[in-house]
C-alpha positions in Angstrom: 82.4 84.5 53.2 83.7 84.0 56.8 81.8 81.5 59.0 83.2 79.4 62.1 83.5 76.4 60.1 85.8 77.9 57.8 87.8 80.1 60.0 91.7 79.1 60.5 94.5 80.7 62.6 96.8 83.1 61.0 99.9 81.7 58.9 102.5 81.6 61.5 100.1 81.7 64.3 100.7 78.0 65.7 104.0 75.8 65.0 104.8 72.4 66.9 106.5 72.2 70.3 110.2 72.1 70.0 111.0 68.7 71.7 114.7 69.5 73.2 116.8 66.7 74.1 115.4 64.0 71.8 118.7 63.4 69.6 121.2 64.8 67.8 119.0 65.4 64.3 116.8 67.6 65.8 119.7 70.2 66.8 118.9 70.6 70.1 119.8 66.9 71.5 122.5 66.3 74.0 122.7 69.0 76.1 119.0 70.0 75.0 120.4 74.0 74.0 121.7 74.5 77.9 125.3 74.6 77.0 127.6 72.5 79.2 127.9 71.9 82.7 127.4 74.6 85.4 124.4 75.4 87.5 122.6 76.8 84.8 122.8 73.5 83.2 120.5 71.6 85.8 117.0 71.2 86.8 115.4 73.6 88.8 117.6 76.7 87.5 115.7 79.5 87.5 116.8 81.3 90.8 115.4 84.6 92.5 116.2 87.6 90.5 117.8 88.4 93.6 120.4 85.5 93.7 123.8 86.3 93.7 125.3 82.7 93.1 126.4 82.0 96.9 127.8 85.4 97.5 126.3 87.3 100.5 123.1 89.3 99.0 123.2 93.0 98.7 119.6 93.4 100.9 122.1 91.7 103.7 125.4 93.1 102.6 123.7 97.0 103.4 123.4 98.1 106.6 119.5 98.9 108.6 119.5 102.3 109.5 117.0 104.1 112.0 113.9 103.2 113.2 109.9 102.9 111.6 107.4 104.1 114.2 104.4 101.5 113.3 102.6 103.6 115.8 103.1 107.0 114.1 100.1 109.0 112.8 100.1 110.5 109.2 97.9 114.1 109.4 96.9 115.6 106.0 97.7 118.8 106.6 95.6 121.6 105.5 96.2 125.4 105.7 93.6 128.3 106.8 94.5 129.9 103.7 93.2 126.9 101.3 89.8 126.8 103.8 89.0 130.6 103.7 89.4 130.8 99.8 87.4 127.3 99.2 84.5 128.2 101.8 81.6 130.4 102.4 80.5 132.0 105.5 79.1 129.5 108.0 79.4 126.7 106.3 80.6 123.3 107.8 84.4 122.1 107.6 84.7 118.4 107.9 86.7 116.0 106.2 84.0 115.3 103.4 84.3 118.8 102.6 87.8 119.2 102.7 88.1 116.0 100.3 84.9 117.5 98.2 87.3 120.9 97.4 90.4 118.6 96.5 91.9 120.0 99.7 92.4 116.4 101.2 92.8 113.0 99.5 91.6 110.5 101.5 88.2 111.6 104.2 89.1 108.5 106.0 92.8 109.7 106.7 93.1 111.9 109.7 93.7 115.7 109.0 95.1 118.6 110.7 94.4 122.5 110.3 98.0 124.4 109.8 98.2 128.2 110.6 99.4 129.8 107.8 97.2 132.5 106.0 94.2 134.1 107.5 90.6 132.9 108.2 88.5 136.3 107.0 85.0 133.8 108.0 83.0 132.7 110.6 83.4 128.6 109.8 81.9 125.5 112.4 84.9 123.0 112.2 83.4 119.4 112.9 85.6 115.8 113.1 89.0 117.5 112.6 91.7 115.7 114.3 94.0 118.2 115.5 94.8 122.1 115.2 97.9 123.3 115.6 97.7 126.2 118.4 98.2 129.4 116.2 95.6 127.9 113.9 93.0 127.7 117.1 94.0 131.1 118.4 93.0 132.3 114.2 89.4 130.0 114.4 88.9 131.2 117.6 89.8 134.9 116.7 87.2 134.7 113.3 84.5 133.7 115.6 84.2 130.3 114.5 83.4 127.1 116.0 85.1 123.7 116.7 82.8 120.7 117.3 84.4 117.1 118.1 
């Protein structure tokens, strides 16, 4: 029977720390199993993964192209296609209910309504970010309404 006092690692499971560099008997004296010279040879090897031995680094050898707006808005974009087959007549169109119906990802990203399709309801839009203008002249044109 099993019990902690008896219990004992697995055969194999521990073996003693290979000392390197402690004489010639215990085959890794010497040079300690580092080969011979060279910078790999010395304390404090290990260098970046991105270390090219002295030569000029390829992230500085390729050029920067173009330019990263940090000011630049990201819309999820939805169309009035995807809205008139997901909703009912009169219910509310916010960004909780876009994300509910897997028509968004994220409700805390900003979204925008795209025009394509048709919008056969009457639907209250509420905290939408932006339309484009064919998709307000479609809300407008279904009788809907747009609240801010």
């Amino acid at each position: 029977m099993i019990t902690l006092s008896n219990l004992k690692p697995k055969k194999g499971a521990n073996f003693e720390k290979v000392r390197v560099g402690r004489g010639i008997g215990s085959g890794l004296g010497k040079t300690a199993g580092r080969g011979q010279k060279g910078q790999k040879s010395r304390e404090g090897d290990p260098k970046e993964p991105w270390f090219e031995g002295g030569q000029t680094p390829i992230y500085r050898r390729l050029p920067k192209r173009g330019f990263n707006n940090p000011f630049s808005i990201e819309y999820q974009e939805v169309n009035l296609d995807k809205i008139d087959k997901k909703f009912k007549e009169g219910e509310i169109v916010n960004k909780q209910t876009l994300f509910e119906r897997r028509l968004i990802e994220n409700p805390k990203k900003p979204v925008k309504i795209l025009a394509r399709g048709n919008l056969t309801k009457s639907l209250i839009f509420e905290g939408i970010d932006k339309f484009s203008k064919k998709a307000l002249e479609i809300i407008k044109s279904s009788n809907s309404t747009i609240k801010e």
